[in-house]
C-alpha positions in Angstrom: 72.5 115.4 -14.4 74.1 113.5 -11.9 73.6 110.6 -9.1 75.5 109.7 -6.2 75.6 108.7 -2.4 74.7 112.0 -0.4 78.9 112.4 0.1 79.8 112.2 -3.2 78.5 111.8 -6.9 78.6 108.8 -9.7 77.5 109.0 -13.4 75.4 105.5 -12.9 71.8 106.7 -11.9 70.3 104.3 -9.5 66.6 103.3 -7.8 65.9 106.1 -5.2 65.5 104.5 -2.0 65.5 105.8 1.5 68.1 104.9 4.5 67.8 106.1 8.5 70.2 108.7 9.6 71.2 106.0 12.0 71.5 102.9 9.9 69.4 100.7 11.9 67.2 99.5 9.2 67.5 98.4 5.5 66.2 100.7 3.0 62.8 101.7 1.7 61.2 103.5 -1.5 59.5 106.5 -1.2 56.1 105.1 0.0 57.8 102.9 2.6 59.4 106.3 3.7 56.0 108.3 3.3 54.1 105.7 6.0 56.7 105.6 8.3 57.6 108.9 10.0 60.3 108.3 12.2 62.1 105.2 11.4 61.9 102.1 13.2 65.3 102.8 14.9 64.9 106.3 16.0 66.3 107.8 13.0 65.2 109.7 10.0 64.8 108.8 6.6 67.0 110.4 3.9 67.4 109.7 0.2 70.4 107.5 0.0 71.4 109.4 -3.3 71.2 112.9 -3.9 70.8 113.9 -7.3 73.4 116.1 -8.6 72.3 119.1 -11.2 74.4 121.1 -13.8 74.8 124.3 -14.9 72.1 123.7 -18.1 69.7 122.2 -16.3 69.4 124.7 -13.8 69.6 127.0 -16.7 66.1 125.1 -18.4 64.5 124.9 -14.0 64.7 129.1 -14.2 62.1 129.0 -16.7 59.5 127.2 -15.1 56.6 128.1 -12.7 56.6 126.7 -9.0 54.3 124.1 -10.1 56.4 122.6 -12.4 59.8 122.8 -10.1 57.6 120.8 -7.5 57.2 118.1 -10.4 60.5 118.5 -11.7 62.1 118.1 -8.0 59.3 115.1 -7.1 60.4 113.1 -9.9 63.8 113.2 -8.7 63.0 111.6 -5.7 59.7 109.3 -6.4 60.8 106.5 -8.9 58.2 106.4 -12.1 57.8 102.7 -11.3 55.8 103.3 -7.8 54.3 106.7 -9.3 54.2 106.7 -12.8 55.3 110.4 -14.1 51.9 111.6 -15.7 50.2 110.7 -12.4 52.5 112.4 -10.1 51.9 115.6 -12.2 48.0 115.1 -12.1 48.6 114.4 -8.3 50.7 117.5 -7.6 48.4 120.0 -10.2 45.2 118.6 -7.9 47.3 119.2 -4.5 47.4 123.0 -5.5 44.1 123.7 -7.2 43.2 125.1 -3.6 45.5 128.0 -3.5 44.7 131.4 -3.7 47.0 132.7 -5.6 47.5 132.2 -9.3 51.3 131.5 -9.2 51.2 129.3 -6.1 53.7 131.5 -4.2 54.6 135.1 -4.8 57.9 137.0 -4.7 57.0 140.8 -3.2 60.1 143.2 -4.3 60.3 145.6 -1.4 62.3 148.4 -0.5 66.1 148.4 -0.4 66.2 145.3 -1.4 63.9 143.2 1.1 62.7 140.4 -1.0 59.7 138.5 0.4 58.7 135.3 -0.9 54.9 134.6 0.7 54.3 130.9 1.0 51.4 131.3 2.5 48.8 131.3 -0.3 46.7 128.5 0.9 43.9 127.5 3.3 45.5 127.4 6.2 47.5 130.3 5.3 51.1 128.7 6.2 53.9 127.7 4.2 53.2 123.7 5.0 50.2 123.8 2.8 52.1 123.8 -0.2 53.9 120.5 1.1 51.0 119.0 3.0 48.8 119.4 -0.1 51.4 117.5 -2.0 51.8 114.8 0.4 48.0 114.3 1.2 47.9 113.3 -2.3 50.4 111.3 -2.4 49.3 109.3 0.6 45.4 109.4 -0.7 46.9 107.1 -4.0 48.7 104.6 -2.3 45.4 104.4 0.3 43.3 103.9 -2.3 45.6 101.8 -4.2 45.8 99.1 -1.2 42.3 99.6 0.8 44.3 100.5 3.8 43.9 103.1 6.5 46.9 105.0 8.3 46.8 106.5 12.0 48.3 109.9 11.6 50.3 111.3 14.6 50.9 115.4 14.8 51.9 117.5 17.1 50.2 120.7 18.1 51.0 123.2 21.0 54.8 123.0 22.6 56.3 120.7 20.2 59.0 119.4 22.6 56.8 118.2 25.0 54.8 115.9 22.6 57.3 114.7 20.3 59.0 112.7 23.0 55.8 110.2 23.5 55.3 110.3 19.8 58.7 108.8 19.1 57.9 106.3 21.4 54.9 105.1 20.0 57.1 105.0 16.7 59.7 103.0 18.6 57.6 100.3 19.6 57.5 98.8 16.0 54.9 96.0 16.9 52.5 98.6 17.5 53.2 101.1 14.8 52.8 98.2 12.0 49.4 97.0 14.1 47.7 100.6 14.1 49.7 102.1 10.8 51.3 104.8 12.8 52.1 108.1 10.3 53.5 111.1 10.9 52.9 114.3 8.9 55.0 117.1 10.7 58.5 117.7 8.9 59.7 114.2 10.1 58.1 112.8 7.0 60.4 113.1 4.2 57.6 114.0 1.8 57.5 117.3 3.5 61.2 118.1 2.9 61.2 116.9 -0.4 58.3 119.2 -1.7 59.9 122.2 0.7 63.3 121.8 -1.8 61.2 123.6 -4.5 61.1 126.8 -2.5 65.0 127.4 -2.3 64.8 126.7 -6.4 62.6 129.2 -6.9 63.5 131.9 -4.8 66.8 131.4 -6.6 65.7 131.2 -9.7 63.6 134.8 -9.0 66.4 136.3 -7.2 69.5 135.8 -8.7 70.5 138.6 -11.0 71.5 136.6 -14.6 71.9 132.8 -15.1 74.2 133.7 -18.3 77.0 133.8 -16.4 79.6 131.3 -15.5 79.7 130.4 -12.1 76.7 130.5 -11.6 75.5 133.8 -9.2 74.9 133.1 -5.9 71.6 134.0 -3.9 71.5 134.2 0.0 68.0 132.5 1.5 67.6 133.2 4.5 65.1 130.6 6.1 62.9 131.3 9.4 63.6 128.2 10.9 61.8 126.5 14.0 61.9 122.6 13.8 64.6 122.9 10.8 62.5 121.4 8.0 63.0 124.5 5.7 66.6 124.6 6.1 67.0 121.1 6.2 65.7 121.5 2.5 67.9 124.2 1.9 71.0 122.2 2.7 69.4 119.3 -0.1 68.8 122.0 -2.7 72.8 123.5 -1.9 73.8 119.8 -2.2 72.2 119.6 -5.6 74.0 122.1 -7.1 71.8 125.3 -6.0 74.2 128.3 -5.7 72.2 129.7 -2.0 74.0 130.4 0.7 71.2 129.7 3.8 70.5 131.9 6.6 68.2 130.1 9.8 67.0 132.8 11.8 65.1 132.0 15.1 63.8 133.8 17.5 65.1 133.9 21.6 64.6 130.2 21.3 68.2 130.2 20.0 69.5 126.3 19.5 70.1 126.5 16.5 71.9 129.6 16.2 74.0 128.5 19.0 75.1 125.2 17.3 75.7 127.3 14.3 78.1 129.6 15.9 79.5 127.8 18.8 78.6 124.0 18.2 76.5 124.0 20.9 73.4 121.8 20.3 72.3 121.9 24.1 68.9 122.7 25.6 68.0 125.8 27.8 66.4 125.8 30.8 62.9 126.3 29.1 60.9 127.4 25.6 60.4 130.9 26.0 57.1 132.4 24.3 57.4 134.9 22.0 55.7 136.3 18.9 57.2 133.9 16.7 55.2 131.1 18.1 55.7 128.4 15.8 59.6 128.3 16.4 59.3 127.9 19.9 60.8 124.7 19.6 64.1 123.5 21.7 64.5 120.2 20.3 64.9 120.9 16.3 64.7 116.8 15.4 65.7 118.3 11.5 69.2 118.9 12.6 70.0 115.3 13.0 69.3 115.3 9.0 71.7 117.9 8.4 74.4 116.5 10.7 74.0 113.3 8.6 74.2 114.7 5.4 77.9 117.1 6.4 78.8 114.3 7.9 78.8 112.4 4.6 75.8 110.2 5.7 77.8 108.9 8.3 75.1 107.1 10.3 77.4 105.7 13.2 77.8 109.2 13.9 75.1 110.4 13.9 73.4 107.4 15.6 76.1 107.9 18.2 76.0 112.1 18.0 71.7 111.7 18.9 71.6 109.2 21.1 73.7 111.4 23.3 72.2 114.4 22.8 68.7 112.2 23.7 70.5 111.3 27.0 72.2 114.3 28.4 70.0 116.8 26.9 73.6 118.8 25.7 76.2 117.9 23.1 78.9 119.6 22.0 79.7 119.0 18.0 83.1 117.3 17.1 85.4 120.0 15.4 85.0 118.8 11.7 81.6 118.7 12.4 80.8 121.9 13.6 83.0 123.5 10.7 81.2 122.2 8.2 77.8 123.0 9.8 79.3 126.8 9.8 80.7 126.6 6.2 77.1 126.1 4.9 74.7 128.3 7.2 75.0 131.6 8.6 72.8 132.1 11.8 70.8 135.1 13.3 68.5 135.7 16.4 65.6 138.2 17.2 64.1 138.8 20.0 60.6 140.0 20.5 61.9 144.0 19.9 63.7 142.9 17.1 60.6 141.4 15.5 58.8 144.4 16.2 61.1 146.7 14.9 61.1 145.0 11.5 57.0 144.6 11.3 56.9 148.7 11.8 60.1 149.5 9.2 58.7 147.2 7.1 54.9 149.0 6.9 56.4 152.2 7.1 58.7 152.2 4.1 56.3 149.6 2.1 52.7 149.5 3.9 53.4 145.8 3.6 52.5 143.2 6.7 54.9 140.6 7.8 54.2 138.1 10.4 56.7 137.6 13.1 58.3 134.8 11.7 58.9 136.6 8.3 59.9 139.6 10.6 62.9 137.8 12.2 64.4 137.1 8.4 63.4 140.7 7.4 65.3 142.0 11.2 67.8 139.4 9.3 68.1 141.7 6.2 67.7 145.2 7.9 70.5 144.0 9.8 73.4 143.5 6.5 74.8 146.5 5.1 75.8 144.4 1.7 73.8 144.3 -1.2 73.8 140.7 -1.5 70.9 139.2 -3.5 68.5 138.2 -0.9 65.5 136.2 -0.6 63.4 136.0 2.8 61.2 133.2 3.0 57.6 134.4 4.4 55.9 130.9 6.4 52.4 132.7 7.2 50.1 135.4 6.3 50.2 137.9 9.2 46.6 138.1 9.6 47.1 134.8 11.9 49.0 136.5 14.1 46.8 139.9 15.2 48.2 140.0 18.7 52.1 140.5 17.0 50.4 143.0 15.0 48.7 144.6 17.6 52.1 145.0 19.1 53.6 146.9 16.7 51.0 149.3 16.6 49.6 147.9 13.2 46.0 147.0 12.2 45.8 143.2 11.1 43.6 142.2 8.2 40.8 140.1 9.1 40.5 137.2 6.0 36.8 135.5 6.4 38.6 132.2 6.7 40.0 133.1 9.7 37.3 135.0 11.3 35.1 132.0 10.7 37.5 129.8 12.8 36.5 131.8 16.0 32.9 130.0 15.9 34.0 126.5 14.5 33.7 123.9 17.1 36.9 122.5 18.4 36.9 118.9 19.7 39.5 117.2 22.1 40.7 115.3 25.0 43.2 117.4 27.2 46.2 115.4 28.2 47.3 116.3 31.8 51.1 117.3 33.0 52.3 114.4 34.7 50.1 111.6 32.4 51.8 109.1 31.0 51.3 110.9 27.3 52.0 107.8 25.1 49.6 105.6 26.9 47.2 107.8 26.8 47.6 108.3 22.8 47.8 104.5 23.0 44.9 104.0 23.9 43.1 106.7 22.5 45.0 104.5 19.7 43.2 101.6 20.2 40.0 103.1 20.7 39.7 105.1 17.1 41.0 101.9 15.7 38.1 99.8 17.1 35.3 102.2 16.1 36.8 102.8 12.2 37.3 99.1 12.0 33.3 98.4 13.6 32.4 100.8 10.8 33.5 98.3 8.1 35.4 101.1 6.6 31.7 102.4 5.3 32.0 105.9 7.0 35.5 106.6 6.9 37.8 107.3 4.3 41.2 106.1 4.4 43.5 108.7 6.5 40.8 110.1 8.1 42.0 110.0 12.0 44.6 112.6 13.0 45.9 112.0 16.8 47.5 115.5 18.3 49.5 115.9 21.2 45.9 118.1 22.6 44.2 114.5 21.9 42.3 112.6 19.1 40.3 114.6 16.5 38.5 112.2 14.4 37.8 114.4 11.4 
């Protein structure tokens, strides 16, 4: 195995520490990068040194179960001084004691070659339990292990229109290191780094024969809404995975645009469609990627986002854009293209997808090679029974989720036109005074979760 800068690879390992896409700010370890979120100057955090696999080790990684890629892939990135090794597996096996299936995740073999690998095995029923398990544990043994308490920012609903006053609470750095400002969507880098282990293993259960030498190569093809799967895909391809990546969206088509025409520019609004959760215009993930084909060339992309943040449009440089079309391929689907592939896929498997695992199905249906393929399923489709509905199928109704349809829900509505960040500000302020009366007795650490609906104090 082999380290190096994220451009280019050295034989001299060295400590794992995390930079900003933009270079504003010195580097941090992993923890410093799990409490932050966005970084203090607007950027993201990415390792500063991507580890570099060979052909043998990749070889020994076929053989073991997702479990033990997560650890494998974790240890990699979290340096056994800040988490010794025996602890970060006990942390990781306790993060997925919860799923429902035996294996974690599950590869379903379809017809003519559909390959379906359901990441959707846990409570929620969504692919980001497997990394928000993970990460909840590993921000539960740093809490403990310092007494401290973290304000956890998510968004919920149209992620656009939130994320905007969340960076700016994350901007203002005073009052992100006074309240301990978090965030767990895929701006944390512990979500990527856990998401990583999916590409592994849907190579490692797709490709036909590792005996051979190169190395086969597998095409994953990633729904992708605010680009933290793919983003991960591009780190596993960097590593020495032999995928070739796929991000298929939905009409909300940003991505695929940049993709194909190096177009990163908004449209005139989100449009809804079945695929709900990659409604999303503003896929922050990208800047990631431009930083890492750009050869972590943070004036760039410091430069490349800060106009994009202005003008709402940017057109790629030429290098740029050729490198970002060199390592993905891109596909839309619209609504009857999501449809389409729910109805072939019951018909010639009576298997349910859910939308988003339709569009990389619509994806497959749509290649007349026989390449090995592997389509990454986000969710269960018994969330999404009006989809269902729509294609004429009859959704499965899992007592977890009928039981949500009587739980209370608790809010505070933001309004259109409200200033959004001062109202999270104070509603801020206000959590932080009652946890802090409380003398810590009733709370545990990480407790609070503030949403772009309002403040939930669970």
């Amino acid at each position: 195995m082999l380290w190096g800068p994220a451009s280019d690879c050295s034989a001299s390992p060295a400590p794992m520490e995390y930079v900003s896409t933009r270079g504003g700010v010195g580097a941090v370890n992993f923890e410093g990068a799990l409490f932050s979120g966005y970084a203090p100057d607007g950027g993201l955090f990415m390792p500063q040194h991507i580890p570099l696999l060979d052909g043998d080790t990749l070889r020994r990684w076929s053989r073991l179960s997702y479990p033990e890629l997560v650890k494998e892939l974790c240890s990699l990135f979290i340096t056994d001084g800040l988490v010794p090794r025996s602890t970060l597996n006990d942390l990781i096996d306790r993060a997925f004691s919860r799923f429902r299936h035996k294996d974690v995740i599950h590869l379903s073999r379809l017809k003519d070659g559909l390959n379906v690998l359901e990441l959707w095995h846990g409570v929620t029923y969504a692919f980001k339990d497997l990394s928000l398990s993970c990460t909840g544990q590993f921000l539960q043994y740093f809490l403990e292990k310092k007494q401290k308490y973290v304000t956890i920012l998510v968004a919920h609903g149209n992620s656009d229109e939130i994320d905007e006053p969340i960076k700016e609470l994350f901007a203002d750095v005073d009052f992100a290191r006074k309240y301990n400002l978090m965030s767990l969507n895929s701006v944390n880098w512990s979500r990527i780094m856990v998401q990583i282990a999916h590409h592994f293993y849907a190579y490692f259960q797709c490709a036909p024969s590792l005996d051979t030498t190169p190395l086969p190569v597998v095409e994953i093809v990633v729904p992708t809404g605010g680009g933290g799967n793919i983003t991960a895909g591009c780190i596993a391809q960097k590593m020495g995975l032999p995928i070739r990546l796929v991000a298929v969206v939905n009409s909300n088509d940003i991505i695929h645009r940049t993709v194909q025409h190096g177009d990163f520019s908004l449209s005139e609004s989100v449009k809804a469609t079945l695929a709900s959760a990659m409604d999303i215009q503003e896929p922050y993930n990208v800047e990631r990627i431009l930083w890492l084909l750009s050869g972590s060339d943070s004036r760039l992309t410091k430069t490349l986002m800060e106009r994009f943040s202005v003008l709402k449009s940017l057109k790629l440089p030429e290098d740029l854009h050729r490198k970002l079309s060199e390592t993905l391929r891109s596909c839309s689907a619209s609504d009857e293209d999501i449809v389409r592939a729910m109805q072939r896929c019951w018909e010639e498997n009576r298997y349910l997808l859910c939308p988003h695992s339709a569009v990389a199905a619509h994806y497959h249906y749509s290649q007349p090679d026989s390449t090995p393929r592997c389509c990454l399923a986000p969710a269960s489709a018994a969330k999404f029974q009006d989809a269902l509905l729509r294609a004429g199928l009859v959704p499965p109704l899992p007592p977890e989720i009928t039981a949500l349809t009587t739980m209370e829900t608790r809010s505070t509505l933001l309004e259109r036109g409200q200033d959004w960040a001062q109202a999270l500000r104070e509603r801020i302020k206000v959590v932080a005074q009652r946890w802090e009366a409380q003398g810590n007795r009733s709370a545990l650490p990480g407790q609070r979760e503030i949403s772009g609906q309002g403040v939930t104090q669970t």
